[in-house]
One Martini backbone bead per residue (centre of mass of N, CA, C, O) as a GRO file, in nm:
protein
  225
    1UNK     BB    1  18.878  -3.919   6.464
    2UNK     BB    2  18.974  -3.596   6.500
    3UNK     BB    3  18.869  -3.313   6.414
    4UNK     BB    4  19.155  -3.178   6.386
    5UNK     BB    5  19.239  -3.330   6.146
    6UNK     BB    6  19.361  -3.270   5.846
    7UNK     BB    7  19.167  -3.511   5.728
    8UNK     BB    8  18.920  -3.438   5.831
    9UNK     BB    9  18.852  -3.146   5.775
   10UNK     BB   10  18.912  -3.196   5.451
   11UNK     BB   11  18.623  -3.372   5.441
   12UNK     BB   12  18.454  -3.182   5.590
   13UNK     BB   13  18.457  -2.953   5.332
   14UNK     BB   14  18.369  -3.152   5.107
   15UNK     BB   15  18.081  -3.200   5.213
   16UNK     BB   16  18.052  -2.911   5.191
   17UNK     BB   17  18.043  -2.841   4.942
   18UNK     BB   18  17.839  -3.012   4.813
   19UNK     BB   19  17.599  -2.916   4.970
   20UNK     BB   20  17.629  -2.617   4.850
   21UNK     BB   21  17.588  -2.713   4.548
   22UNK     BB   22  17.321  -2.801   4.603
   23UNK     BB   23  17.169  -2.536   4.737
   24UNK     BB   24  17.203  -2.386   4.496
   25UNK     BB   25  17.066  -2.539   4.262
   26UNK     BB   26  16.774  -2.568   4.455
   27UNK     BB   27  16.710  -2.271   4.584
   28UNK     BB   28  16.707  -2.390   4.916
   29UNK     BB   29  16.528  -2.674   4.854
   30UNK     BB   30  16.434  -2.947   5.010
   31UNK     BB   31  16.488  -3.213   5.227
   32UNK     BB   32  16.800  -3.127   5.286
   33UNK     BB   33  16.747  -2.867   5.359
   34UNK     BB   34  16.557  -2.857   5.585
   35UNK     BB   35  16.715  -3.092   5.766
   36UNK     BB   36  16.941  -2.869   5.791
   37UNK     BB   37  16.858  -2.617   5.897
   38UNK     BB   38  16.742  -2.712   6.155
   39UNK     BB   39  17.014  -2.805   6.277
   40UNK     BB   40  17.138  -2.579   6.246
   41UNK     BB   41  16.986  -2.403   6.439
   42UNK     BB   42  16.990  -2.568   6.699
   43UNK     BB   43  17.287  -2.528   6.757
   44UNK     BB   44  17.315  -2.226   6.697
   45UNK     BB   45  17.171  -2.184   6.978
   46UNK     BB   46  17.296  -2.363   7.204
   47UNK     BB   47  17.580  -2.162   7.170
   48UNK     BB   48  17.465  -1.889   7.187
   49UNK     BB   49  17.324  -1.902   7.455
   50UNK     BB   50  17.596  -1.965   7.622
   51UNK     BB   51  17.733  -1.675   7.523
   52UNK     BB   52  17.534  -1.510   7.629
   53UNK     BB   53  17.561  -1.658   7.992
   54UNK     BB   54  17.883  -1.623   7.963
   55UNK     BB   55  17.962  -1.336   7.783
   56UNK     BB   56  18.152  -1.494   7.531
   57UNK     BB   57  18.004  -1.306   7.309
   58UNK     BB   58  18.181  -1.035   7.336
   59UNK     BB   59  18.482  -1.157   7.271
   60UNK     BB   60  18.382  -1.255   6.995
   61UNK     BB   61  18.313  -0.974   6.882
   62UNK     BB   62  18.591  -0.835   6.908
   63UNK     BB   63  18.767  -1.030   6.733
   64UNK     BB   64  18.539  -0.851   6.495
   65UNK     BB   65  18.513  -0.556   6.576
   66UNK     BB   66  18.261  -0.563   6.807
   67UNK     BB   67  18.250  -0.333   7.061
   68UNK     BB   68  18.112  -0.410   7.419
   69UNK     BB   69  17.922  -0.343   7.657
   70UNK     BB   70  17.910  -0.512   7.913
   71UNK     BB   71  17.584  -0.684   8.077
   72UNK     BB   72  17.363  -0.762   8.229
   73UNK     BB   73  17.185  -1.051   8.171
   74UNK     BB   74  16.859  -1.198   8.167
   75UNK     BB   75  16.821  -1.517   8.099
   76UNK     BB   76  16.558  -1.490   7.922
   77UNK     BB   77  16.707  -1.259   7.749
   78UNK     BB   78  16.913  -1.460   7.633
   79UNK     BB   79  16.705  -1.632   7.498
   80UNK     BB   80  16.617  -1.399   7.305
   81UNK     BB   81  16.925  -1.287   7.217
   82UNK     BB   82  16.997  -1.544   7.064
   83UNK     BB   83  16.766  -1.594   6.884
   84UNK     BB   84  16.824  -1.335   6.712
   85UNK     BB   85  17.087  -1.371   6.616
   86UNK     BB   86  17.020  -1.631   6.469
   87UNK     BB   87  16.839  -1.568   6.249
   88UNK     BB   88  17.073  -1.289   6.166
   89UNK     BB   89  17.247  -1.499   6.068
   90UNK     BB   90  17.084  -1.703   5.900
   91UNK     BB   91  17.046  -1.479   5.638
   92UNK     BB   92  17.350  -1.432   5.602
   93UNK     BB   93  17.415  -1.759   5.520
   94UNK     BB   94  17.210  -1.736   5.300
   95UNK     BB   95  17.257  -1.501   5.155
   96UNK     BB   96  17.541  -1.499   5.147
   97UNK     BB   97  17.691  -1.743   5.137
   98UNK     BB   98  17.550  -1.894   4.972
   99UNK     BB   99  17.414  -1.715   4.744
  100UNK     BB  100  17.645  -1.500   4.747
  101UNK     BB  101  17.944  -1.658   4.737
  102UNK     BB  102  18.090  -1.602   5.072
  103UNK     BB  103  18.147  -1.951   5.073
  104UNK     BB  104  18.405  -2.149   5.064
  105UNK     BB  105  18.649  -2.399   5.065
  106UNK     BB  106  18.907  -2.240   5.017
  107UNK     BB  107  18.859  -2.101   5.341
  108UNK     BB  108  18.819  -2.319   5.560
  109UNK     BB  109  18.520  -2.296   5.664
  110UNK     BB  110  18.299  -2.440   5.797
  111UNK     BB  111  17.952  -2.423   5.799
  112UNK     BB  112  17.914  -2.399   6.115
  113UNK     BB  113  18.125  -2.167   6.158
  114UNK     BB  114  18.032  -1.972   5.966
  115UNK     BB  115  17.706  -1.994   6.159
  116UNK     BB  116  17.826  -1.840   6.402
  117UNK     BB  117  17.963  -1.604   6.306
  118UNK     BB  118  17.703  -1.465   6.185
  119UNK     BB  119  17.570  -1.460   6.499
  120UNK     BB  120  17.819  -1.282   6.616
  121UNK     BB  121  17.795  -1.032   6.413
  122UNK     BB  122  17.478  -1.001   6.473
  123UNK     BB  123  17.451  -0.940   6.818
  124UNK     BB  124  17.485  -0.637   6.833
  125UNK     BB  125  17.227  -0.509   6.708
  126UNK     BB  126  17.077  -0.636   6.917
  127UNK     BB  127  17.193  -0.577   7.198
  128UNK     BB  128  17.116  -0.241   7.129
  129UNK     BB  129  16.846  -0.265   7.123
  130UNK     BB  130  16.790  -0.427   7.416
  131UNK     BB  131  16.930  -0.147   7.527
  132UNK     BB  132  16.704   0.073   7.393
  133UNK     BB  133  16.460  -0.076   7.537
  134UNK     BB  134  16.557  -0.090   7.838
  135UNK     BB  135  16.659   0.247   7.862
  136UNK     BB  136  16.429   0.435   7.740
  137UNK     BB  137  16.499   0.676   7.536
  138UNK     BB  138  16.276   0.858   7.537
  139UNK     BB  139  16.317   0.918   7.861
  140UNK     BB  140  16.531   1.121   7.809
  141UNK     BB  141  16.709   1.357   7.876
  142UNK     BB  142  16.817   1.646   7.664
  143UNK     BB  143  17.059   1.768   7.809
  144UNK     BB  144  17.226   1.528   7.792
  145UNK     BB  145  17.223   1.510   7.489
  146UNK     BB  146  17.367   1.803   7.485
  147UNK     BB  147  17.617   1.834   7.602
  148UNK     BB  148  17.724   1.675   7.325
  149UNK     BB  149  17.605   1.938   7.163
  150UNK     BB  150  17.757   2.217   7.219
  151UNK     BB  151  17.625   2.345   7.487
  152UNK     BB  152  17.347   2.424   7.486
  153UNK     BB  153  17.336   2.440   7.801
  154UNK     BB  154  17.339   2.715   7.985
  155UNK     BB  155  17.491   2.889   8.223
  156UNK     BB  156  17.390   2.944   8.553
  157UNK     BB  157  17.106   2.962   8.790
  158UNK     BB  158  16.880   2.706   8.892
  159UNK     BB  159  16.652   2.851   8.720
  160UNK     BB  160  16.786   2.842   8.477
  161UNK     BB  161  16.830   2.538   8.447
  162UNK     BB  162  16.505   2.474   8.419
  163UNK     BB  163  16.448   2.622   8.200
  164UNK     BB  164  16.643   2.489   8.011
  165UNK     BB  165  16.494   2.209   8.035
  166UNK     BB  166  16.196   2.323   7.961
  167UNK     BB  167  16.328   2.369   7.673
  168UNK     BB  168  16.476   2.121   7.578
  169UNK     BB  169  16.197   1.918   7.594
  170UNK     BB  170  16.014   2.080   7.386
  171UNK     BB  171  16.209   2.080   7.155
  172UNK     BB  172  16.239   1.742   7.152
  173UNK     BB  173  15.933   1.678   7.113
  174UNK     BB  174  15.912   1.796   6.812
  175UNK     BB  175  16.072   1.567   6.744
  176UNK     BB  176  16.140   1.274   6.565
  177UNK     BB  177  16.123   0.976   6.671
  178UNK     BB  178  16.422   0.958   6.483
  179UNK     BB  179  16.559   1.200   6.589
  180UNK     BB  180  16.569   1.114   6.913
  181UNK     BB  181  16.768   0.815   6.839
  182UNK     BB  182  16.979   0.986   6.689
  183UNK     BB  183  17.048   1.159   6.976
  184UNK     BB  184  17.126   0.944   7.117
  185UNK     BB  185  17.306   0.724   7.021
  186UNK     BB  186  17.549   0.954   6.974
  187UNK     BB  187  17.580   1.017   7.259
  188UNK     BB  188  17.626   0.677   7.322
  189UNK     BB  189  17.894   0.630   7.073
  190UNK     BB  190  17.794   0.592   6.808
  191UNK     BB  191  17.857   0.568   6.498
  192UNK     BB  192  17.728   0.634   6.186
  193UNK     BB  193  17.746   0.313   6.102
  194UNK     BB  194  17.572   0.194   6.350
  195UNK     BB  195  17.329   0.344   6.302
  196UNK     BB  196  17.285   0.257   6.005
  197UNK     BB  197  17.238  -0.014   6.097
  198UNK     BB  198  17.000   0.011   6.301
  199UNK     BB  199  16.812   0.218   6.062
  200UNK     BB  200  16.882   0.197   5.756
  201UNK     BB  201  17.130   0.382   5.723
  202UNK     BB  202  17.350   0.576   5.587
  203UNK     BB  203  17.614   0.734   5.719
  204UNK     BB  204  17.543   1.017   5.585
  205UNK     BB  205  17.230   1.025   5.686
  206UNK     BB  206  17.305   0.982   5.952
  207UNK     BB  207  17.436   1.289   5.978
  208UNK     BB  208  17.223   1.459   5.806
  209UNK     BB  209  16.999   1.414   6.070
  210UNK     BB  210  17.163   1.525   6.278
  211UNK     BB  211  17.202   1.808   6.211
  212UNK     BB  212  16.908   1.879   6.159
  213UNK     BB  213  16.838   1.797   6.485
  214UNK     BB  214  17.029   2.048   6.598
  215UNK     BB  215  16.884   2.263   6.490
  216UNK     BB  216  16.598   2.232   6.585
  217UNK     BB  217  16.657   2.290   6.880
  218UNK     BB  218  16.804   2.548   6.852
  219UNK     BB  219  16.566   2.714   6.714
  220UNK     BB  220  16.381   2.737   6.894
  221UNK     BB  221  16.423   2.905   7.139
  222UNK     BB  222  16.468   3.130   6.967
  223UNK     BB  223  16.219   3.158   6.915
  224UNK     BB  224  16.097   3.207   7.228
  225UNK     BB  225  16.218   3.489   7.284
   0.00000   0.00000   0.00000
């Protein structure tokens, strides 16, 4: 009989939810959820690197609101980026859908489909960090990301434009680390949501430390004139 077949598809929900009582039960332990998470794994792999190196990961993300700029990925880091985004779905599974009490036989999506949807939902915050780690962002020139940031750098001749470049580098490195990365990523328009996913942040808190590294930025110049 077909997978598609509306008494197979609910047969294979019944059957998952049954495993899924067991797991939680079990708390998540035993000889059945080892060999389940095994396969769950290996099968979750297979898929999403296919996903990642025909690209169509990209529009499956979207599906779900999160729309990404697609660039080629170098194939082995693409089985990298998939391994990635494997693991950081499995949790979401693990501890959301299983744990957490929000996948249920009522929704109507097998175990399976869960556990892909929850690996391409995890996708983004991979895909920003490898490329957040590829495009270097330490070494930003930081005029580019001030361009967008109320232009601070003044309007000039080609001399004032040096100087004020490397007053703008100089007030950068004074920046920490967590504050570099957030007005790059701020550049590169990400949402304070999208920085706060990447950064293990609130919105709010992504706001007022973007704000604070604004004000550090420009205090610095004034002071040395």
């Amino acid at each position: 009989m077909d997978s598609s077949d509306p008494a197979s598809a609910a047969d294979r929900l019944r059957i998952d939810g049954v495993l899924v009582q067991h797991f939680r039960e079990s708390g998540l332990s035993g000889p059945v959820w080892d060999q389940f998470h095994r396969q769950l794994l290996g099968r979750g792999l297979t898929i999403v690197t296919k996903l990642v190196r025909s690209g169509g990961i990209f529009s499956r993300s979207g599906r779900h609101g999160r729309y990404l700029q697609q660039q080629e990925i170098p194939r082995l880091e693409a089985e990298e980026l998939a391994s990635d985004a494997v693991f950081e779905g499995f949790v979401h599974f693990r501890d959301r859908g299983l744990l957490g009490q929000e996948w249920s036989v009522e929704k109507g999506q097998p175990l399976n489909e869960y556990f892909v949807n929850a690996c391409v939902l995890a996708f983004p915050n991979v895909y920003r960090r490898w490329q957040t780690r590829t495009h270097g962002w330490q070494d930003v020139r930081l005029v580019d990301t001030l361009a967008s940031l109320e232009h601070v750098v003044a309007e000039g001749t080609p001399e004032d434009a040096v100087i004020e470049q490397q007053t703008a580098n100089a007030a950068f490195a004074t920046l920490s680390e967590d504050s570099r990365r957030l007005l790059f990523l701020h550049d590169q328009g990400y949402s304070h949501a999208e920085i706060g996913e990447l950064m293990r942040l609130t919105p709010r808190a992504v706001e007022g430390r973007i704000r604070r590294a604004r004000l550090a930025v420009r205090r610095r110049p004034e002071e040395e004139r």
